[in-house]
C-alpha positions as CSV (number, residue, x, y, z in Angstrom):
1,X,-24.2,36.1,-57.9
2,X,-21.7,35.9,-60.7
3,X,-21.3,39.0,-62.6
4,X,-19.8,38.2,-66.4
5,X,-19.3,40.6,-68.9
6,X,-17.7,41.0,-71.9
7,X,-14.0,41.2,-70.6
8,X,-14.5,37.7,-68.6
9,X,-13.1,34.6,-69.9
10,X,-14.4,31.5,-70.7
11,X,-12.8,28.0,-71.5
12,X,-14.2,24.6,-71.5
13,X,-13.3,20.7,-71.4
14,X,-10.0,20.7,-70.4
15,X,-9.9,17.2,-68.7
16,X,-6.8,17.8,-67.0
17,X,-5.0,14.1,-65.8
18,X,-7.2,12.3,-68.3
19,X,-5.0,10.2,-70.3
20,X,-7.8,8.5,-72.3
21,X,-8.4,11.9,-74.2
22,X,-5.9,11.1,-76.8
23,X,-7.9,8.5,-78.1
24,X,-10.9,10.5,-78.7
25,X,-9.0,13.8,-80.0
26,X,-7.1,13.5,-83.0
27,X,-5.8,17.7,-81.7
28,X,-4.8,15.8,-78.2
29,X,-1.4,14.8,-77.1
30,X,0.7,14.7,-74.0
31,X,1.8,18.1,-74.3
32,X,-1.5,19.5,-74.2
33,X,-1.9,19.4,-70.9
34,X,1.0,21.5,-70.2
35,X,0.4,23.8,-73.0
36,X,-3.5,24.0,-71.6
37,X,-2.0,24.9,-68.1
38,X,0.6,27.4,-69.3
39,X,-1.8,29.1,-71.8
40,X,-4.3,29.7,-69.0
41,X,-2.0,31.1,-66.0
42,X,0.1,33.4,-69.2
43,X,-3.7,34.7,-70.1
44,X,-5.4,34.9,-66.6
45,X,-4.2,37.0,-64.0
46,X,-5.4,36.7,-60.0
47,X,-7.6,39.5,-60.7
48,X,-9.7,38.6,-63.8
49,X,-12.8,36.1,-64.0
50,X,-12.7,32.7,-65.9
51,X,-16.1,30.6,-66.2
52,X,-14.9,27.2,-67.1
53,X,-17.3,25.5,-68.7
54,X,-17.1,21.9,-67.1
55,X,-15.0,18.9,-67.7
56,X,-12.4,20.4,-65.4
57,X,-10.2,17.4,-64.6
58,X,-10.6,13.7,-64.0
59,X,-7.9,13.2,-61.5
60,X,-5.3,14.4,-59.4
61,X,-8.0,17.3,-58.7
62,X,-6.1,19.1,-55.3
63,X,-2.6,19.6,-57.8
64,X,-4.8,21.4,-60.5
65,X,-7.1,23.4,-58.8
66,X,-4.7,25.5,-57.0
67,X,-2.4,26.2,-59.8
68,X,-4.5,28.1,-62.2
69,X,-4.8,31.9,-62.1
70,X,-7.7,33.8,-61.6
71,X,-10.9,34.2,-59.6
72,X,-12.5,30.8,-60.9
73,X,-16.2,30.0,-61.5
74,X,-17.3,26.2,-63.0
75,X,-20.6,25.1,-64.6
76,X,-20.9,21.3,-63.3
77,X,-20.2,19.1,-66.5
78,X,-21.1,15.4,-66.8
79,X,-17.3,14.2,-65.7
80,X,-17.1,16.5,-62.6
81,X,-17.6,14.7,-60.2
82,X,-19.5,15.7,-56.3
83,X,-16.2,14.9,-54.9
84,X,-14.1,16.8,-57.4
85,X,-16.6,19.7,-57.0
86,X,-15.9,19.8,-53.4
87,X,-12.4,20.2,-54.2
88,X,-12.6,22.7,-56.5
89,X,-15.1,24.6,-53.8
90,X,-11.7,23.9,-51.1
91,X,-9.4,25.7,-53.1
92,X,-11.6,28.7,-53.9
93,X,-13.7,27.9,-57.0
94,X,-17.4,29.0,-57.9
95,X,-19.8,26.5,-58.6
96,X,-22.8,26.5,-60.8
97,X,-24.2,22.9,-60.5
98,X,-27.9,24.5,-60.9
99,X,-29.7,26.8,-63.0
100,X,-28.8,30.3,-62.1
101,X,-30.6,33.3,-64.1
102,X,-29.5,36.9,-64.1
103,X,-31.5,38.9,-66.1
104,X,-34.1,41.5,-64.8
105,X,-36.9,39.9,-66.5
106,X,-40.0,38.3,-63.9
107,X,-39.2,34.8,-63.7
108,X,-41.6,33.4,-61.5
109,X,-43.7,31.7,-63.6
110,X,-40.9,30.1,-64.9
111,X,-41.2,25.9,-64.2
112,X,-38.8,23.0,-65.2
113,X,-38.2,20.0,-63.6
114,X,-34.6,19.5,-61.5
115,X,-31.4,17.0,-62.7
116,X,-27.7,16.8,-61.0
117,X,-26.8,17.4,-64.4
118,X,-29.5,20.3,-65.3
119,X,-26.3,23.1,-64.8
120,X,-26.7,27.1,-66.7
121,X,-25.8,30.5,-65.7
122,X,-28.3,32.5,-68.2
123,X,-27.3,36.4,-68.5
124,X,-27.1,39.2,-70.7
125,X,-24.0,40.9,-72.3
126,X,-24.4,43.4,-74.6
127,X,-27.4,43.6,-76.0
128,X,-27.4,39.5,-76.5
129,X,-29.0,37.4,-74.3
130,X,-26.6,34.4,-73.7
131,X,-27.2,31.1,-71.8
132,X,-23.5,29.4,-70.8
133,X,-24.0,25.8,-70.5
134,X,-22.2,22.5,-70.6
135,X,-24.5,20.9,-72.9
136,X,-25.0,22.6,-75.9
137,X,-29.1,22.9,-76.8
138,X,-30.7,20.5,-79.2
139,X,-27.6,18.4,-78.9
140,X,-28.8,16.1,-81.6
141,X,-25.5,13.7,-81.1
142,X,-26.7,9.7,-80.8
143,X,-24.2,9.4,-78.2
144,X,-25.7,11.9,-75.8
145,X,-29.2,10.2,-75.9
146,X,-28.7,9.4,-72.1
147,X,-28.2,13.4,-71.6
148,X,-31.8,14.0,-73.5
149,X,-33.6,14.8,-70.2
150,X,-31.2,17.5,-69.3
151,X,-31.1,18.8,-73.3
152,X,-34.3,19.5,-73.4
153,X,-34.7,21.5,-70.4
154,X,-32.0,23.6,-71.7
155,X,-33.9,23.9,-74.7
156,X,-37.3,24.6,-72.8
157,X,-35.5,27.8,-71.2
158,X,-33.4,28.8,-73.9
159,X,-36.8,29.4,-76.3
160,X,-38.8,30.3,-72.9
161,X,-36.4,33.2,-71.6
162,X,-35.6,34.1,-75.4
163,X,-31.8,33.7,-75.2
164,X,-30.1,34.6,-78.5
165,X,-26.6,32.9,-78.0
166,X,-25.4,29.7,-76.4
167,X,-22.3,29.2,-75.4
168,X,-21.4,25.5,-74.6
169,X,-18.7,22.7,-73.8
170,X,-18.8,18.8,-74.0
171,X,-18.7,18.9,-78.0
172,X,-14.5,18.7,-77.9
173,X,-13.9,19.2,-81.5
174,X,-17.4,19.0,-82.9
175,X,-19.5,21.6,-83.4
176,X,-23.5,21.8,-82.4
177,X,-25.6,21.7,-85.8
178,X,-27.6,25.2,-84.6
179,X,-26.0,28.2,-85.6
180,X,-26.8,30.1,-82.4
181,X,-24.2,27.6,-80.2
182,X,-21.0,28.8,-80.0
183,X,-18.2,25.4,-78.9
184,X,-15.8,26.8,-76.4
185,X,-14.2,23.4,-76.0
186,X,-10.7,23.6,-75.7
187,X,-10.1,22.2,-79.0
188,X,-11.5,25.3,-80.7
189,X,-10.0,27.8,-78.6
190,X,-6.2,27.4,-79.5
191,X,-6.1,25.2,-75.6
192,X,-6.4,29.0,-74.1
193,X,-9.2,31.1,-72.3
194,X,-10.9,33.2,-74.5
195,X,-12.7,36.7,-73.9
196,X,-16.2,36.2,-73.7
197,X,-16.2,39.6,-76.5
198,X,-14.0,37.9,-78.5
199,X,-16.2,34.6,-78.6
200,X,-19.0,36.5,-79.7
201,X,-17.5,38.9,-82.3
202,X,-15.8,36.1,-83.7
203,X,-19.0,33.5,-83.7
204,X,-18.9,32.7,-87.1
205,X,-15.4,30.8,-86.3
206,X,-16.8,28.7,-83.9
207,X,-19.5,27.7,-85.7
């Protein structure tokens, strides 16, 4: 089971090889991608732990995967793709593409319906209880109506299991309206990994 703790880093939405991203991020350009890329191998080293947050890439998979540092976990976002997870799994990478809680609480009670897209690793870190996801919870956006299934299961255990924080992707530059979810998009991370400490001593920046 995947172990995260304060000194882990996170990052999300990257969308490596997706050249339509300029047209939906003002902060996007061609040089991101590099900048992305060399921002992550100067911060990771082989030995530390980055939980990307999904969105990886949205082509020329085999050329990314292997040439990022670090002992790699991903949370299945909506653009990952079965056959880009398998990949990823190829070249090393974790995968979250369920719910996976670990916190010493009895969970058997505990009921929700499945989705492909219903992906979380819930856990806590220092006193807070924190669920990493690629949706944020209550994502009140329009354009994610078609996501609502999977939204509200997220928000079913987030109040069930009492989490405190969310971390989340899939917003890009916008931030969730709750002041409990914490955007680690890209876009609000300087286009580098970010301590998971650092995220959460700093939440008031992301928010």
């Amino acid at each position: 089971m995947l172990e995260l703790n304060e000194d882990s880093y996170i990052i999300s939405d990257t969308h490596l090889g997706h050249k339509n991203i300029i047209k939906h991020e003002s902060s996007r350009n061609e040089s991101k991608e590099y900048q992305i890329i060399n921002n992550w191998n100067k911060t990771i080293t082989k030995d530390d732990y980055i939980l990307h947050m999904g969105d990886f890439a949205l082509s020329n998979i085999e050329k990314y995967a292997k040439k990022l540092n670090g002992k790699k976990t991903i949370i299945k976002g909506n653009h990952d793709k079965d056959k880009f997870i398998n990949v990823l799994k190829e070249y090393g990478w974790n995968i979250i593409d369920e719910v996976v809680i670990n916190i010493k609480e009895d969970i058997s009670n505990l009921k929700y319906k499945k989705h492909h897209l219903l992906c979380c690793y819930i856990t806590d870190i220092n006193g807070l209880r924190v669920m990493f996801s690629h949706f944020p919870v209550f994502n009140d956006n329009s354009y994610d109506e078609k996501y609502k299934e999977v939204t509200d299961i997220l928000e079913y255990l987030f109040l069930e299991l009492e989490c405190d924080i969310n971390i989340h992707g899939h917003t890009h530059s916008k931030n969730a309206k709750e002041q409990f979810c914490i955007n680690s998009c890209v876009e609000k991370t300087d286009f580098k990994p970010k301590k998971i400490k650092e995220i959460l001593s700093k939440k008031i920046d992301f928010i």
